[in-house]
Legacy VTK file of the C-alpha trace (Angstrom):
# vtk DataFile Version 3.0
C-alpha trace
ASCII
DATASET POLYDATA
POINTS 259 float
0.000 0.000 0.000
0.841 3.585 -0.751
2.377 5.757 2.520
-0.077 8.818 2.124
2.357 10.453 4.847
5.383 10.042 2.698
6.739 13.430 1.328
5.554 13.546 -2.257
8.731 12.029 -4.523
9.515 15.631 -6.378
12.267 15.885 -9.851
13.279 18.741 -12.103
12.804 18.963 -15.651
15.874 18.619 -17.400
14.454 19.076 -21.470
11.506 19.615 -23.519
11.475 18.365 -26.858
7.843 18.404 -27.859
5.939 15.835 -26.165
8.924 14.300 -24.722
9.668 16.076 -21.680
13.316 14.507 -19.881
12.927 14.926 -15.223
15.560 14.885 -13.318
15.383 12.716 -9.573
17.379 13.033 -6.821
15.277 10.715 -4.113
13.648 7.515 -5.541
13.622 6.917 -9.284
9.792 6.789 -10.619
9.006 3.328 -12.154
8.219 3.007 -16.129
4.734 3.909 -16.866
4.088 6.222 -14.334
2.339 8.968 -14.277
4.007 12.600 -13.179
2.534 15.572 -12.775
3.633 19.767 -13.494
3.132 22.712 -14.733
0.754 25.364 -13.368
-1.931 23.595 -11.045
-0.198 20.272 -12.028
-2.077 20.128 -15.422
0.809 18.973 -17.896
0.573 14.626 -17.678
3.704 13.234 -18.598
4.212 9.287 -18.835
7.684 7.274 -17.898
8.697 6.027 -21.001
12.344 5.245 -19.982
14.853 5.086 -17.144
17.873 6.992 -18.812
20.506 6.326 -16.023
20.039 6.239 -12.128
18.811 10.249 -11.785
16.769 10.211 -15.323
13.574 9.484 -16.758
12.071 10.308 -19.853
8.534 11.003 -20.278
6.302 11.199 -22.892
3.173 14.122 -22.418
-0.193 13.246 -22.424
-1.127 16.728 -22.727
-0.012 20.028 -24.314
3.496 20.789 -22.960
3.093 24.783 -23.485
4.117 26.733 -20.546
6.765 23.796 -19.323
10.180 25.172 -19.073
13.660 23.470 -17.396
14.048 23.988 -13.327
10.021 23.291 -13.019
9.301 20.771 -10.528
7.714 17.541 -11.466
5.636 15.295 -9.064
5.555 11.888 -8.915
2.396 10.141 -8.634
3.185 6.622 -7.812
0.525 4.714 -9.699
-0.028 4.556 -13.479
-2.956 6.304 -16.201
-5.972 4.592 -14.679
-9.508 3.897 -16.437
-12.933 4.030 -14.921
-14.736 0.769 -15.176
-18.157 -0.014 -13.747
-21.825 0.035 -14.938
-21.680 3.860 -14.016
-19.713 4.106 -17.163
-22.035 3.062 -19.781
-23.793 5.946 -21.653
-21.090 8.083 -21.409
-18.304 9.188 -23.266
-14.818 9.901 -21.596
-11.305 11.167 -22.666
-7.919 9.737 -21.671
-7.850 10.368 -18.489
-11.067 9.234 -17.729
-12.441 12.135 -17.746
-16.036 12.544 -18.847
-16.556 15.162 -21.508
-20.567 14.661 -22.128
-21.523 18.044 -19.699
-23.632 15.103 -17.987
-23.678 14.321 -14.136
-20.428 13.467 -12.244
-19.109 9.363 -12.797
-20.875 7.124 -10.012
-20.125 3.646 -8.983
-16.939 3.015 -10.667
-13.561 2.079 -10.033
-10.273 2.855 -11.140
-8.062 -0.164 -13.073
-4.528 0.225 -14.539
-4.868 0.420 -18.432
-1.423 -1.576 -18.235
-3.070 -4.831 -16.898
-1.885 -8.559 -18.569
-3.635 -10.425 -20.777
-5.174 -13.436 -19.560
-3.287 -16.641 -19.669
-3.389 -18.826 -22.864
-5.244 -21.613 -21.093
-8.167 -19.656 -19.657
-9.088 -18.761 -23.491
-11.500 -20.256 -25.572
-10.334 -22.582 -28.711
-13.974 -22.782 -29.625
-14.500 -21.009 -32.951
-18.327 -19.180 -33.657
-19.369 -16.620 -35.752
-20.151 -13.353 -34.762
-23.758 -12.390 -36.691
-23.316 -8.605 -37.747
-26.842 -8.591 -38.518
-25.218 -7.061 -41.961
-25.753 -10.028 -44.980
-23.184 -9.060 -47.173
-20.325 -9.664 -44.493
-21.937 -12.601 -42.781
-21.863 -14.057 -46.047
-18.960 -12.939 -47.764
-16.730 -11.860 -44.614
-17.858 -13.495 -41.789
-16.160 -12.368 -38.374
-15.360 -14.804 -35.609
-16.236 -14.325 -32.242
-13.979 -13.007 -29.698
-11.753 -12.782 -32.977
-10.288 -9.480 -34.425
-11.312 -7.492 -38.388
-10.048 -4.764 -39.861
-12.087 -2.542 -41.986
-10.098 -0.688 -44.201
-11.204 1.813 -47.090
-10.582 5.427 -48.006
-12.032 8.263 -47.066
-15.460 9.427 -46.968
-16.443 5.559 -47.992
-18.677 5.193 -45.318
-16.342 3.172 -43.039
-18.148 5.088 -39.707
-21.326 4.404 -40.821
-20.736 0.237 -40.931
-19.546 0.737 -37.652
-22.380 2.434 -36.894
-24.602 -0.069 -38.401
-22.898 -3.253 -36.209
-23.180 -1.083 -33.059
-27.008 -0.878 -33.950
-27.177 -4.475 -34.489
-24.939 -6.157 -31.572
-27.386 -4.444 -28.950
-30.416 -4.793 -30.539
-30.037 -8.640 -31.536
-27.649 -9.738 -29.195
-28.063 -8.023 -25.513
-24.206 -7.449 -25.619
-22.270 -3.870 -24.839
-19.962 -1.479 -27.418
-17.667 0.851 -26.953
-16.745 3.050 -29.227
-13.188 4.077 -29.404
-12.300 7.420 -31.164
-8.366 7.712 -32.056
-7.177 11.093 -33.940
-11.152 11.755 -34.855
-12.237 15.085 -35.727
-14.449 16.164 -32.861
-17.441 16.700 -35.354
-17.550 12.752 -35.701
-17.641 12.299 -32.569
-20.001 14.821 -31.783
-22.284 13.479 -34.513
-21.814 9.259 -33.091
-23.270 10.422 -29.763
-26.146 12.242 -30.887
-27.243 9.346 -33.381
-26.567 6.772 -30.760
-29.096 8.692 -28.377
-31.483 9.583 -31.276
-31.377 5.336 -31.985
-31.748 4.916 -28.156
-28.622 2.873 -28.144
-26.465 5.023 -25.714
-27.387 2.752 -22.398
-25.725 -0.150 -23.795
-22.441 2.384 -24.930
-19.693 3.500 -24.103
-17.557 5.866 -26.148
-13.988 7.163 -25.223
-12.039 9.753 -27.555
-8.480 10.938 -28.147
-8.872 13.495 -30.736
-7.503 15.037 -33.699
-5.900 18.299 -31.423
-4.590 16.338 -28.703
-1.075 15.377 -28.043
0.235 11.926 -30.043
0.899 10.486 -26.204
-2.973 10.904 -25.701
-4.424 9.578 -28.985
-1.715 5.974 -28.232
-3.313 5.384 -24.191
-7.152 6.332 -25.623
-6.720 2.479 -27.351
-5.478 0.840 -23.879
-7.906 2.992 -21.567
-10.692 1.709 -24.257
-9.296 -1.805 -23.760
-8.888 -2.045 -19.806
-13.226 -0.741 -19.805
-13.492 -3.598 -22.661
-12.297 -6.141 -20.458
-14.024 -5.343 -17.295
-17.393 -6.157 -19.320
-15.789 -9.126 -20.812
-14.038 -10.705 -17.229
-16.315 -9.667 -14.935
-19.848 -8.882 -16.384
-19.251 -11.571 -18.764
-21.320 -9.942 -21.094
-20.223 -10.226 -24.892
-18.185 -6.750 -25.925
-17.449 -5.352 -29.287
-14.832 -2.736 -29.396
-15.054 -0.941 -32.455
-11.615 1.558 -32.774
-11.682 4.246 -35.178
-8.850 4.179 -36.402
-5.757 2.258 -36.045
-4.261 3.470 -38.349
-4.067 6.741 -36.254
-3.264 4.909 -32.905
0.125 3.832 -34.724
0.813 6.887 -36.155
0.655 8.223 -32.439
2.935 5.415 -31.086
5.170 6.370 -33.856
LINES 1 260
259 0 1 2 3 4 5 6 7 8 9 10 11 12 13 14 15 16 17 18 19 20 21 22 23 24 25 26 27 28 29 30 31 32 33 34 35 36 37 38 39 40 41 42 43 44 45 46 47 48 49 50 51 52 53 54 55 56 57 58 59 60 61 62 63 64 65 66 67 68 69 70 71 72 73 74 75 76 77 78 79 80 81 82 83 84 85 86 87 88 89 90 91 92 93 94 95 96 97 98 99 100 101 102 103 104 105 106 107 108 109 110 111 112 113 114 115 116 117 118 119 120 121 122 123 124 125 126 127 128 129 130 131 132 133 134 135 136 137 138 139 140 141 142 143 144 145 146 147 148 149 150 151 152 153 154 155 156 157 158 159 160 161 162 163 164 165 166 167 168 169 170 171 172 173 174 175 176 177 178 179 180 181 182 183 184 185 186 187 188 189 190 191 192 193 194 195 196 197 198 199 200 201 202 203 204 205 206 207 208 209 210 211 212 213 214 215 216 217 218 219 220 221 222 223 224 225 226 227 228 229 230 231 232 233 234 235 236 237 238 239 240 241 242 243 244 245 246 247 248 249 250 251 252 253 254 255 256 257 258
């Protein structure tokens, strides 16, 4: 457990170089994928990305880095990026942090999980293979997808790509009583805008959730959006045991982040 009376574990920053922001430590050495906090009212989130020697980390920024300057201090926060899971989650639509950004009511009963978690061991998953009904007839027919399997959907743009993802959304709670989340990566924030109001027009938001890193937000935020996304995905998969599609739009942006 965590020593709340502890003094807080407090570095310099050494370098800014865009998003990658270099902290000096004196005292204890934060571990890799922590979190650390600076800048005015602590707002600037910086990541551990690297232990550079024994005084050194390297961090990348979750969030704008404008304002951060050498000799600022940096605060350690001894845990990693955490992700609200719970049924208070579903319906709403969150950033990053876990944040919610739907000007609804403040997040009830939920907890907070590590988006680093494991995967589950090779012999607790299933060998069985099923199909996963769409709903759509063309790709049940043609393209079938397997359950608890992954697709890609690729296709240029303005080909409709959104609106089949739409479309399976529609279909997986109607037909089969499961949950979706929608995960936005690099979207413009009219798309996103426009997915929640058509999901509550369709009366499909209770059995959503939708989670965003957009197009103006730092390429550290738009990479942890996919594993926040992931860690709510497997709460409703582990311990709702209620079937889960996670539709990401698009990867193609997540790895440009990561890049």
């Amino acid at each position: 457990m965590e020593d709340k009376s502890a003094p807080p574990n407090v570095g310099k920053v050494v370098a800014v170089r865009g998003s990658v922001v270099d902290v000096r430590f004196d005292g204890h050495l934060p571990v890799i994928c922590s979190v650390l906090r600076a800048g005015d009212g602590e707002r600037v989130v910086i990541e551990v990305l690297a232990q550079s020697d024994a005084r050194h980390v390297r961090g990348i920024a979750l969030t704008p880095t404008q304002g951060l300057a050498r000799g600022m201090a940096v605060t350690d926060t001894g845990g990693p990026l955490k992700a609200p899971v719970g049924k208070g989650i579903l319906s709403r639509m969150f950033d990053v942090f876990g944040h919610t950004i739907d000007r609804e009511a403040a997040l009830t009963d939920v907890q907070w999980r590590s988006v680093h978690r494991a995967p589950p061991p090779l012999a607790r998953r299933s060998t069985k293979s099923e199909i996963f009904e769409t709903g759509i007839k063309v790709i049940d027919v043609l393209v079938p997808l397997e359950r608890g399997g992954k697709a890609g959907l690729f296709g240029g743009a303005g080909v409709g790509k959104t609106v089949l993802l739409t479309e399976m959304i529609h279909n997986m709670i109607g037909h089969q009583n499961g949950i979706s989340i929608f995960c936005g990566i690099g979207e413009r924030c009219r798309e996103g805008e426009e997915l929640y109001s058509d999901m509550k027009e369709a009366g499909v938001l209770p059995h959503m959730v939708m989670i965003f890193g957009q197009m103006n937000e730092p390429p550290g935020s738009r990479f942890r959006v996919g594993h926040a996304a992931l860690t709510m995905a497997e709460y409703f998969r582990d311990d709702e045991h209620r079937d889960v599609l996670l539709l990401i739009d698009n990867i193609f942006r997540f790895i440009q982040a990561g890049m």
